[in-house]
N, C-alpha and C positions, 0 to 999 in steps of 0.2 A: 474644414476646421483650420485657422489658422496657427501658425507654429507656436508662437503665447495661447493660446487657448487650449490645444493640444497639451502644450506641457502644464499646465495648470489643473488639466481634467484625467492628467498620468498620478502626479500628486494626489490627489485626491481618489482617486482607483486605488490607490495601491492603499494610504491611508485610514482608506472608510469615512471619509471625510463627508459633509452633507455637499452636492453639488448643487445649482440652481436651478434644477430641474423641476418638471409637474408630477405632480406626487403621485406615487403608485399606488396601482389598482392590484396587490398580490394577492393569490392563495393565501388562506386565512391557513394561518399559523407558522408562514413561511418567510425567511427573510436575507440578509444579503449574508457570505460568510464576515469575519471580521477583518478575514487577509484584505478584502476587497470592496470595492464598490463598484456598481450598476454600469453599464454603457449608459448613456445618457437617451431619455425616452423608452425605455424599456420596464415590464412589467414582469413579476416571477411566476409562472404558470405551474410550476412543480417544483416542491421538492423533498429531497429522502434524505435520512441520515442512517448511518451504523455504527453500535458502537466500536464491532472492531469486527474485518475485513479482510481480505488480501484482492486486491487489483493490480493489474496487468498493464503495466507501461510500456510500450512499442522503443525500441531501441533507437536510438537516430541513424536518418540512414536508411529506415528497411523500410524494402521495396514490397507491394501485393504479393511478388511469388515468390518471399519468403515466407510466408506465414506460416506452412507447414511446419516451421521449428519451433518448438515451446520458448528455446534458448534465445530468441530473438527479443521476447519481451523480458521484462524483468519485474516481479512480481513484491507488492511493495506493501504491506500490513500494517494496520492501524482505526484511528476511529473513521470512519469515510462521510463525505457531506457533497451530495449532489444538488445543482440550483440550476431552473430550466427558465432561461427567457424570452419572451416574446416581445415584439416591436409594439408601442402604441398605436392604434388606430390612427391614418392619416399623416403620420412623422413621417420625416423621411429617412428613408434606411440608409444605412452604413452599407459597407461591402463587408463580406465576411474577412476579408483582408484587412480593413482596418481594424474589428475588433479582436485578431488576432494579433497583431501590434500593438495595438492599445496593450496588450495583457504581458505582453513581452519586454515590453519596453519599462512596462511597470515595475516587472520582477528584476530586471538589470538594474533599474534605478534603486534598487532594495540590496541590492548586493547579489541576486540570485542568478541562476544560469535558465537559457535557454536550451533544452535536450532535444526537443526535434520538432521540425516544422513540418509539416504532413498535406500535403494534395490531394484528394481522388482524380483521376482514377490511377493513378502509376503509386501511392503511397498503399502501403499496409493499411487493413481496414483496423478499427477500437477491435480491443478484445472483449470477448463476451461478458471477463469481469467486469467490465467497463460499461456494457452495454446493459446490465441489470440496473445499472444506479441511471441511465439515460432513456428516456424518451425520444423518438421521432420529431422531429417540428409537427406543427398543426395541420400544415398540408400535406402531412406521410410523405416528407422526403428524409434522407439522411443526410445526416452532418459532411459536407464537402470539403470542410479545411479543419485541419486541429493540430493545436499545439500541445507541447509538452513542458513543463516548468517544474524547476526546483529551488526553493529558496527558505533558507534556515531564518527566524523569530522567535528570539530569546533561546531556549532549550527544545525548541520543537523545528524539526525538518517536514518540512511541506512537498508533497509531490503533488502536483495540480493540471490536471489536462483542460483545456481551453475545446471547446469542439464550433462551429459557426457555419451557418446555412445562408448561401445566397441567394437561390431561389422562394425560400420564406422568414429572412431575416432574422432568423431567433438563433440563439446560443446559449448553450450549458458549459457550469463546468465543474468538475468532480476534485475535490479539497479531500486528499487524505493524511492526515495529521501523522506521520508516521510514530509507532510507539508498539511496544510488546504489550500480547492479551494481557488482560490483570486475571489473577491470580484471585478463582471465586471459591477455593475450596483451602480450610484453613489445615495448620499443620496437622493436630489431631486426627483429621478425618484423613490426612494422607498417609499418615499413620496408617490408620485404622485400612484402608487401602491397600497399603504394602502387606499388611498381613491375612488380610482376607483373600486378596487377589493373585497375591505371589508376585505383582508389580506394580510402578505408577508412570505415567507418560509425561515427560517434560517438554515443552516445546519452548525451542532457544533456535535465537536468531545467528545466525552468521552470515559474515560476508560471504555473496557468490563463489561458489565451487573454491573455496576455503575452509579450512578449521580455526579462524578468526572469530569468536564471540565477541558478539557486539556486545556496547555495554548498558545498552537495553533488560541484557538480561540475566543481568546482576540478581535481581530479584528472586527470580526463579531457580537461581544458584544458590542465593542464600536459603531458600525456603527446602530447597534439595538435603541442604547440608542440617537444616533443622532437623528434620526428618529422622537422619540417617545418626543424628546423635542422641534424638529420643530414642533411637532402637540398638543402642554401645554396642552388643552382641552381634548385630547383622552384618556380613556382607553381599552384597549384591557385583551383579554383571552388568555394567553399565553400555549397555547397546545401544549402537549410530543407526538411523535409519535413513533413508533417501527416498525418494519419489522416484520414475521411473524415467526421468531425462539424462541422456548422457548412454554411455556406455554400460553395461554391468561391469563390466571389470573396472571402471572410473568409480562406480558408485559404489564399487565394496571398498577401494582405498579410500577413500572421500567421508565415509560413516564410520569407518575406523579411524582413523585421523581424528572424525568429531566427535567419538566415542574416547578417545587418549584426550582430548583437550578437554573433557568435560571433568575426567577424572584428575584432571592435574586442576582444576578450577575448586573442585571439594576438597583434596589435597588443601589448597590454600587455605578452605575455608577450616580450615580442623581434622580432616577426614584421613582416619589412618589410611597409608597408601594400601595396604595390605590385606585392607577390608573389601577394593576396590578392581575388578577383572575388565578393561574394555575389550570388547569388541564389535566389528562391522559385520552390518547384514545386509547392506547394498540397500536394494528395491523387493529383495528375495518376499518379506512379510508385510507387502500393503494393508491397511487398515480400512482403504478406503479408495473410489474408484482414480486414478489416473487419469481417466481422460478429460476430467475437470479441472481446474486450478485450486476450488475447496477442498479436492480430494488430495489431492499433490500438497496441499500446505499442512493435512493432517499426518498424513507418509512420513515428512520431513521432521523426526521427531528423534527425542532419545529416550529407552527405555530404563525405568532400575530395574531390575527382577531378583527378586530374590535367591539366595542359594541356600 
């Protein structure tokens, strides 16, 4: 591909632009994300969406034997969009190299960063969250090169993994729009929750091994502080929870910390300070198994409980 043509077929990748290509043959009901468009000759053989997720981004840098640390990936939540390509019959293929440039190069011309460029066999292998939204190529091999990409579009951050096979030319790649779950239970019934249950579970985003609230989750703060002003008389003990990476002793400061920020957040919202007890429980009361990443994002929570 020559270097005018190349940058021409970057613009339009990153764009969603139509390119002059022969029309595909997709999975019926399947089609390109809107970040992007098609390697050129390529057909969509699968694809899956969710509405919201948490997937495991490989840190840049890490090598196969680190895998054994959770803390290596960085676990990233939202709607998810997986798209699986195959080669047209008789084209001629790309190297998995080019189409991981093509996809890098798209995202830098976007404003966006490149987070990690990945080999087998010396790079860490996808994680499992990763590998639920992807398929094998058609000849049951795995993915031999993968990227990693980050790049912000209007109000939404994208984290996007590129994955490409040399030995049978097809490539995926997993679009997860990041953003906090919505919120499917309304205030009455959380209500009606806090007094039934004796508590209700919040799940608020913060930055990594911080008491930083992101402000994703505004939302769920506001909806906290409704709550707690439908019920004037109540106070509650607002408990940090953590998943089980790290330290206990890191993780009992760490839920404490995001158990004091949460209360200084309904503070803001109206919330007498007085009504309001934080405290951390580390990893002490999982909900749910640890050695998944599902389980670890449901852990990661904070509780009201009533007094």
């Amino acid at each position: 591909m020559t270097t005018f043509l190349r940058t021409v077929f970057v613009a339009c990748l990153l764009l969603g632009l139509s390119a002059p290509f022969a029309a595909a043959q997709d999975q019926e009901g399947c089609q390109d994300h809107p970040l992007f468009n098609r390697m050129p000759n390529y057909d969509i053989y699968r694809c899956a969406t969710s509405a919201f997720d948490a997937v495991d981004f490989a840190k840049p840098g890490l090598k196969q034997w680190d895998t054994d640390k959770p803390e290596d990936y960085e676990s990233i939540e939202g709607k998810v969009f997986s798209i699986s390509y195959a080669l047209k019959e008789g084209a001629t293929p790309p190297s998995a190299l080019q189409v991981i440039r093509n996809f890098q190069n798209a995202t830098k011309a976007a404003g966006g960063t490149v987070l990690g460029d990945f080999v087998t066999p010396f790079a860490a292998p996808l994680s499992n969250t990763m590998l639920k939204f992807m398929v094998d190529s058609p000849g049951g091999t795995s993915y031999n090169r993968y990227t990693n990409l980050k790049l912000t579009k209007g109000n939404t951050e994208y984290w996007v993994n590129v994955a490409a096979s040399d030995d049978y030319q097809d490539y995926n790649i997993v679009v997860v729009e990041r953003q906090a779950m919505a919120q499917d239970v309304n205030i009455n019934e959380l209500v009606d929750q806090l007094n039934k249950n004796g508590f209700i579970t919040l799940y608020i985003n913060f930055d990594t091994n911080s008491s930083t609230i992101k402000p994703e989750s505004n939302k769920t703060l506001d909806d906290a502080a409704s709550v707690l002003k439908a019920a004037p008389t109540l106070s509650v003990l607002v408990g940090g929870h953590t998943d089980n990476v790290g330290t206990p002793q890191a993780n009992m400061k760490l839920s404490e910390e995001r158990a004091k920020a949460v209360v200084a957040a309904l503070v803001q919202r109206g919330i007498a300070a007085e009504r309001l007890t934080a405290k951390g429980f580390g990893d002490t009361q999982p909900i749910a198994d640890n050695r998944l990443e599902e389980g670890r994002a449901k852990n990661r929570r904070v509780e009201l409980v009533k007094q």
